[in-house]
C-alpha positions in Angstrom: 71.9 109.0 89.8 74.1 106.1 91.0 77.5 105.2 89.3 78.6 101.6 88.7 82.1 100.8 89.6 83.0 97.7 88.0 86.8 97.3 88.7 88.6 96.8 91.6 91.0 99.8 90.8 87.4 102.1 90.4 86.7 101.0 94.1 90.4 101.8 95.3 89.9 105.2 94.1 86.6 105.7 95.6 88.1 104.6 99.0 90.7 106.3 98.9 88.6 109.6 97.9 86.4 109.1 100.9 89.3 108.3 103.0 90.7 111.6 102.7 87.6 113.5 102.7 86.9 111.8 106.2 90.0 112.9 107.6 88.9 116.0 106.5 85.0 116.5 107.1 84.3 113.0 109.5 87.2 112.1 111.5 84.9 109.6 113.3 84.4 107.2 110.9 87.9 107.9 109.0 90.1 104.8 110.6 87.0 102.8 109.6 86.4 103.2 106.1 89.4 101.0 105.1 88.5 97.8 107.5 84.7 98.4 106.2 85.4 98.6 103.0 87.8 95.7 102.7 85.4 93.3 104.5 82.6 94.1 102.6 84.6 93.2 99.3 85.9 89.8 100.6 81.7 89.0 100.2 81.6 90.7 96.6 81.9 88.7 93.1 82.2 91.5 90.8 79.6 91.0 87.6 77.3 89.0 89.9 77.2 91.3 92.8 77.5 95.5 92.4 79.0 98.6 93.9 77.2 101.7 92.7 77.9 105.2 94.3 75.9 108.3 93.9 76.8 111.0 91.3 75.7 114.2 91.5 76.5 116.8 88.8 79.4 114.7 87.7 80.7 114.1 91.3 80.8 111.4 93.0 79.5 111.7 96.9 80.2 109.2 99.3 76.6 107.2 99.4 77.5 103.6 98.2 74.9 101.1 97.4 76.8 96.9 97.4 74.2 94.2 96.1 75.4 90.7 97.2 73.7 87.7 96.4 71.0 89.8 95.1 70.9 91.7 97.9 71.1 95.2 98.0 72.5 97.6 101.0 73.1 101.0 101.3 76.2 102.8 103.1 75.6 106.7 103.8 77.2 108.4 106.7 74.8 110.3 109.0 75.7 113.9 109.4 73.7 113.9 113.5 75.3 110.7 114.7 78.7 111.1 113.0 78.2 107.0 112.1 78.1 105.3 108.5 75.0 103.6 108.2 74.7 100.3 106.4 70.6 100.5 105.6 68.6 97.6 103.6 67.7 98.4 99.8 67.4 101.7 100.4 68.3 105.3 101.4 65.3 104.9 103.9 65.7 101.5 104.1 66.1 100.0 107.8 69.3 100.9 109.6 71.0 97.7 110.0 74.2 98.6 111.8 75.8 101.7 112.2 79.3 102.2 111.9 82.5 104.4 113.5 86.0 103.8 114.4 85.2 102.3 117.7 83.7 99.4 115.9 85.4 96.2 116.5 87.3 94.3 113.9 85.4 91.1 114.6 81.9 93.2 114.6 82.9 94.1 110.7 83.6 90.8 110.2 80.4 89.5 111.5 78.5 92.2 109.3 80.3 91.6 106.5 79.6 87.5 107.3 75.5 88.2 107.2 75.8 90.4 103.9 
């Protein structure tokens, strides 16, 4: 079941709670998550466009589905590659990019531009 977060200050929290669990369980993507997240929201009109994150039992985990422009995209980190995946419509949707914190600032940017 997926969550709507409809405030900026729900997303902050969410961010910041998968910040820290990176640190903890993903080092690899940890630096990343902020710079990601952040250009990903410059794209986002909230109302028009959604963030929706997966709850399970009550919990949130750290699968986020964004729709922009109607659009929808999932981000899910991949437990093999050690890489967030930003995937089309779905959880087994194409993998459009893949994500870690050797990713360039101005490859975000260019993802978040073709969102």
């Amino acid at each position: 079941m997926a969550r709507a977060l409809t405030t900026n200050r729900a997303i902050d929290t969410f961010i910041t709670r998968v910040i820290s669990e990176a640190n903890h369980h993903a080092p690899e993507v940890a630096a990343i998550i902020m710079p990601l997240s952040q250009a990903v929201r410059a794209r986002l009109t909230l109302g028009p466009d959604t963030v929706e994150v997966y709850e399970r039992s009550g919990n949130l985990a750290r699968t986020c589905w964004v729709t922009i422009n109607g659009n929808r995209y999932v981000f899910k980190y991949n437990y093999k590659t050690k890489k967030i995946e930003l995937k089309a419509h779905s959880l087994q949707g194409v993998t459009i990019r893949d994500f870690d914190n050797a990713t360039s600032p101005a490859a975000i940017a260019r993802q978040a531009a073709a969102l």
